[in-house]
C-alpha positions as CSV (number, residue, x, y, z in Angstrom):
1,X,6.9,-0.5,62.5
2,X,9.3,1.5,60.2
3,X,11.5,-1.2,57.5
4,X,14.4,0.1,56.2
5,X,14.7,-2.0,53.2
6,X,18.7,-0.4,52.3
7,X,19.7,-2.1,55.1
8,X,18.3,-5.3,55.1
9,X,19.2,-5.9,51.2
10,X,21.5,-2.9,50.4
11,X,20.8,-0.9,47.1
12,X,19.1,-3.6,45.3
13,X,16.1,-5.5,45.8
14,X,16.3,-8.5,43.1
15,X,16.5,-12.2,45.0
16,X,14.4,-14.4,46.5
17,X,16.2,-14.7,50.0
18,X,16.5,-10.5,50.2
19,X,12.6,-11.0,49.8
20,X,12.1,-14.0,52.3
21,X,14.3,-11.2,54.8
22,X,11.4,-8.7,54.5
23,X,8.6,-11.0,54.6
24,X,9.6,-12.6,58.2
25,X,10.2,-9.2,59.3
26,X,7.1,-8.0,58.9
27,X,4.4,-10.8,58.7
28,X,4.6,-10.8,62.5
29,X,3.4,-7.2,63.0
30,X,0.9,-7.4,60.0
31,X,-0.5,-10.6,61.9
32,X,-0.7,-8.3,64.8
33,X,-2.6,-6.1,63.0
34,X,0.0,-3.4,63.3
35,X,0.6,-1.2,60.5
36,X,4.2,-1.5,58.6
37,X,5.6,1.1,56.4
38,X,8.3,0.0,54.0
39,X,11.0,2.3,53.1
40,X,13.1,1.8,50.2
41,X,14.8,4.7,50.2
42,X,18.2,4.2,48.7
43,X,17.2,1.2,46.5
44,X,17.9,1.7,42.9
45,X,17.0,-1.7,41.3
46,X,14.0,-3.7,41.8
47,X,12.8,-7.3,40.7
48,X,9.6,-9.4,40.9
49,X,11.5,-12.8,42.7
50,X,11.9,-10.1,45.1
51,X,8.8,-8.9,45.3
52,X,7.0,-12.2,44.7
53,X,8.8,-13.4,48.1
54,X,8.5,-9.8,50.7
55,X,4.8,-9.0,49.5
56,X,3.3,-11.3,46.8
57,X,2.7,-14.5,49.3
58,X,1.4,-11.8,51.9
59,X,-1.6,-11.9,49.7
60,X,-2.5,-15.9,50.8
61,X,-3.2,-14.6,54.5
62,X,-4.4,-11.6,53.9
63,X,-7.2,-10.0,51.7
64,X,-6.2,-6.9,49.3
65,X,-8.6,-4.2,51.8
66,X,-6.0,-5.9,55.1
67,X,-2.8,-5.0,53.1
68,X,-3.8,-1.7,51.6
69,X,-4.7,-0.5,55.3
70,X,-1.9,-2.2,57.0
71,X,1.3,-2.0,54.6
72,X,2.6,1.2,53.9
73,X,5.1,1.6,50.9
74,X,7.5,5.0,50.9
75,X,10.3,5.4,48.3
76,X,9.9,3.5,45.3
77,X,11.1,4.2,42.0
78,X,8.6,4.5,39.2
79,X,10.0,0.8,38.1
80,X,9.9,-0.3,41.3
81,X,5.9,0.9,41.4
82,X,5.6,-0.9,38.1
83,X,7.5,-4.3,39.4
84,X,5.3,-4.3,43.1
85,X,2.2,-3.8,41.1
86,X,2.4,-6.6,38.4
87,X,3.3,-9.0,41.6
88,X,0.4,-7.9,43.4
89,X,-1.8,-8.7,40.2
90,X,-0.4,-11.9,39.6
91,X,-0.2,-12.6,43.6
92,X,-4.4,-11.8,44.0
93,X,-5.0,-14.0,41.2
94,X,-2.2,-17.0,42.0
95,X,-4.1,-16.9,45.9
96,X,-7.8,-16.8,44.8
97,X,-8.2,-19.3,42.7
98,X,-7.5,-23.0,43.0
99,X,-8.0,-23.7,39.4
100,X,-5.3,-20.5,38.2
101,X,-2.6,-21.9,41.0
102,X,-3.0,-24.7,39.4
103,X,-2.5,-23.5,35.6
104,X,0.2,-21.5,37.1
105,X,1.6,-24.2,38.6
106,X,1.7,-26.2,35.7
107,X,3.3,-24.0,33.3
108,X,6.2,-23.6,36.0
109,X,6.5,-27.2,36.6
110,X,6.6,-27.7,32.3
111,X,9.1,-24.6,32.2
112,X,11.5,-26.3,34.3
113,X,11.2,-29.3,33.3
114,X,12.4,-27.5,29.3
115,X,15.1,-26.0,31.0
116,X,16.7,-29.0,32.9
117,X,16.9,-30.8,29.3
């Protein structure tokens, strides 16, 4: 399965929802075990709420060896490299521990809780 990620969220890939998009599109081939390349050709801004929603919660059903031979990236900026490899970090991490999840979680729930004051 070829993704054309221009024309599912245009020339930037920032939001959450543009990221939810790509992640039902392609969870059902990857659960397949079908490979699925991702082209962002075209796309000139990148962000990790993006990220974090098309590829970061891949990594809670599927192990880093699955996506590295299933998912196929094509076409990212250097920044965008940068961006997609911080979420991966942070998604391996988040998704193998209970104990960091909940840190995580923590520091999230504390963060918002500042900013609705």
């Amino acid at each position: 399965m070829n993704v054309q990620i221009h024309s599912l969220t245009g020339p930037n890939c920032i939001t959450l929802e543009d990221g939810q998009i790509v992640y039902e599109t392609i969870l059902p081939e990857l659960k397949a075990g079908n490979r699925v390349e991702l082209d962002f050709k075209g796309v000139k801004l990148f962000a990790s709420p993006f990220f974090n929603a098309a590829i970061g919660q891949l990594y809670r059903d599927f192990s880093s060896d699955e996506l590295n031979r299933l998912l196929d990236m094509r076409g990212l900026t250097a920044n965008g490299e940068i961006v997609l490899r911080k979420v991966g970090e942070n998604a391996k991490v988040y998704y193998s521990s209970a104990k960091a999840k909940s840190v995580i979680e923590s520091v999230v729930d504390s963060q918002e809780s500042e900013d609705s004051r």
